[in-house]
N, C-alpha and C positions, 0 to 999 in steps of 0.2 A: 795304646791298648784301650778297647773300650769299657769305660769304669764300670759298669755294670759286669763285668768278670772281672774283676781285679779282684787283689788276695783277701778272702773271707770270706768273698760271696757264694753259698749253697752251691751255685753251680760248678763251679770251679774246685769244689772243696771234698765233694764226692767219692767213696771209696769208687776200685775202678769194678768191680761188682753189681754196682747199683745196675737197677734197670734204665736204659737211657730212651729219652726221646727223640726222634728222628726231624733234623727240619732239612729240607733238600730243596735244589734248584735242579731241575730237568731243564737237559737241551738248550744251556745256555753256547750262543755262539757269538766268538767276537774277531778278532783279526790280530794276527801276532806275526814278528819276526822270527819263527823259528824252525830249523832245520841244519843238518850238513851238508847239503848240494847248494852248488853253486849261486845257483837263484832262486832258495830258499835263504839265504843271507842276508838282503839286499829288500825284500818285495814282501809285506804281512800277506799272509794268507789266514782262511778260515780255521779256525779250528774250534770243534766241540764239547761241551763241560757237562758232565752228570756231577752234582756234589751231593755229598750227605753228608749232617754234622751231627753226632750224637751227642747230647747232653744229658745230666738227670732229670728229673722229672719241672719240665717248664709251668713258670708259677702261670703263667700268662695262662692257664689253661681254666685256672682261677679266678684268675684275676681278669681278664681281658683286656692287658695292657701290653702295650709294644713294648715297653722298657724292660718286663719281663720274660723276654723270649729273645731268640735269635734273628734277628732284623734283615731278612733275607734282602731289603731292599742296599741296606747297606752294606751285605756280603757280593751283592752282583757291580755298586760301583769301585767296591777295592780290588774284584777280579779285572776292572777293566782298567784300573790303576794297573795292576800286576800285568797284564797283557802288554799294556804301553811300556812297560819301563825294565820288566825280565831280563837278563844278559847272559840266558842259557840257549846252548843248542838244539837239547832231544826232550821229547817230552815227560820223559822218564822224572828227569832235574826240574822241569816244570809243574807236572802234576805235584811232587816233594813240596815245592815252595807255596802252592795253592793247600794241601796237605798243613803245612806252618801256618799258612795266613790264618785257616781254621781252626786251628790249638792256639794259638796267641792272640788275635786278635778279635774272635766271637767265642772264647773260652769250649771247645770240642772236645768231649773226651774221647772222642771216637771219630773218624774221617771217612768217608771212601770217596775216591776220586775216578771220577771215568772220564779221560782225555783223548779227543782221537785227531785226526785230520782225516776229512772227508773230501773222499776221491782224489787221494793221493796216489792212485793207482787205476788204469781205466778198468783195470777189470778184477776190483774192489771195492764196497760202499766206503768203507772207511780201514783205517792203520791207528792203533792206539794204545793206553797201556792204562790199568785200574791198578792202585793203592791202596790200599787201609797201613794208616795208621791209629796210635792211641796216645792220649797225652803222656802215658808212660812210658814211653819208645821215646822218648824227646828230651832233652837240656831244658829246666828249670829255666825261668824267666833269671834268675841268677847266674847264669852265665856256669862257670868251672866250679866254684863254691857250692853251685848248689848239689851233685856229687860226692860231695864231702860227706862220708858216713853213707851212702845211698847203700841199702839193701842189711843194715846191722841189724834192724829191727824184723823180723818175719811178718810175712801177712797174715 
């Protein structure tokens, strides 16, 4: 996880209330194994990425530092990690894991994902599916414990 969101950090620490800041990659495309037809199994094909990551309010706005913001450069080479090495079928479970990669490992409390395959169909521009999640929809970096007691306390 990248230490600048790990546990304490202002951003990650946020009631889910706060007002968030938006950092987003438009239009990212890369090449993936994914599909249930036959030779979609076998052969990457294109597929395209809208993301949004909401966080509370980025110090970087202050500060003018990279270390305090979300490093869009390093969200586009771990999407093309996750491209390469995913071992899902539909984009549904795809978008989900790109969804994770953005709560876990650039501290997001908020997601939206727009995932499509273009020209999957001649007579379609594109086939795809948008998500929002929120880091409160998700499993604690603690795994089953961290549920333990979740929801005793009212908001």
């Amino acid at each position: 996880m990248n230490e600048r969101f790990a546990a304490g950090n202002a951003i990650t620490d946020a009631p889910a209330h706060v007002a968030l800041d938006i950092v987003y990659i438009e239009g990212f495309t890369g090449q993936t194994v994914i599909g249930i037809d036959a030779p979609e199994l076998h052969t990457a094909q294109p597929v395209r990425l809208d993301l949004a990551i909401g966080v509370p309010s980025l110090r970087a706005c202050h500060t003018d530092r990279i270390g305090d913001t979300v490093d869009y450069s390093a969200v586009r080479t771990a999407l093309h990690t996750l491209l390469a090495t995913h071992k899902v079928q539909l984009l549904e479970a795809l978008a989900e894991q790109i969804a994770q990669l953005a709560i876990g490992s650039f501290g997001a409390h908020w997601v939206r994902v727009s995932l499509s395959k273009p020209a999957k169909f001649d007579d379609v521009s594109a086939v795809g599916v948008l998500i929002e999640r929120r880091r409160s929809q998700t499993r604690s970096a603690w795994g089953a414990c961290g549920s333990l007691g979740e929801g005793l306390i009212p908001d």
